[in-house]
C-alpha positions in Angstrom: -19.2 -24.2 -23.9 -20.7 -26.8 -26.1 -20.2 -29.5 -23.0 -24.2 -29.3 -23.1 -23.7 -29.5 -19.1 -27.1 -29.1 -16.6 -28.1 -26.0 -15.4 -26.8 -26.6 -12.3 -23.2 -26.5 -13.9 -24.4 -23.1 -15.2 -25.7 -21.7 -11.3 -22.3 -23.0 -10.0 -20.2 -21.0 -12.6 -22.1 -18.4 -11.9 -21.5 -18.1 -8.4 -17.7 -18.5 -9.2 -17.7 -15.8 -11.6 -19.1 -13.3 -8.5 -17.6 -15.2 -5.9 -15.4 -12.3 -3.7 -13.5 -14.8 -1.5 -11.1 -17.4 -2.3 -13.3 -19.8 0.1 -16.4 -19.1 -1.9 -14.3 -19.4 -5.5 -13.6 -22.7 -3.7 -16.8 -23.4 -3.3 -18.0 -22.8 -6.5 -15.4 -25.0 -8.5 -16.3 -27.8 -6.4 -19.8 -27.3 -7.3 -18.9 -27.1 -10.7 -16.4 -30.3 -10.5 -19.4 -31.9 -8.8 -21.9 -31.1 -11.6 -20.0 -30.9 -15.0 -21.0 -33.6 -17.7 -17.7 -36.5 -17.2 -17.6 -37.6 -21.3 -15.1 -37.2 -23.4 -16.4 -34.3 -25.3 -15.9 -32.4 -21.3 -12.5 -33.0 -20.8 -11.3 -29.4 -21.6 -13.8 -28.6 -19.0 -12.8 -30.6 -16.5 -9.2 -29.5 -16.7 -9.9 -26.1 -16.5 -12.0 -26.9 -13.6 -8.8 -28.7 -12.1 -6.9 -26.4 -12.5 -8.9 -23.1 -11.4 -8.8 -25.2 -8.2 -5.1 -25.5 -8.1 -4.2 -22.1 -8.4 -6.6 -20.9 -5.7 
């Protein structure tokens, strides 16, 4: 991603990526909605965020 997020955005995908249940996917994309850079060089980011949290 060249979003140039914090390494906190980085943990949190992390954790979604081995996340087992759909409460800790949850989890995870919150922490990743929470963290993620809001400019408009991140919107394609933040959409996919969005919608990873719709689907689940």
């Amino acid at each position: 991603m060249v979003t140039n997020a914090p390494p906190e955005f980085y943990a949190a995908k992390k954790k979604f990526e081995e996340a087992k249940t759909v409460e800790e996917k949850l989890e995870a994309l919150k922490e990743m909605l929470r963290t993620a850079p809001k400019h408009k060089g991140s919107s394609n980011l933040l959409a996919w965020i969005k919608k990873r949290n719709f689907y689940i």
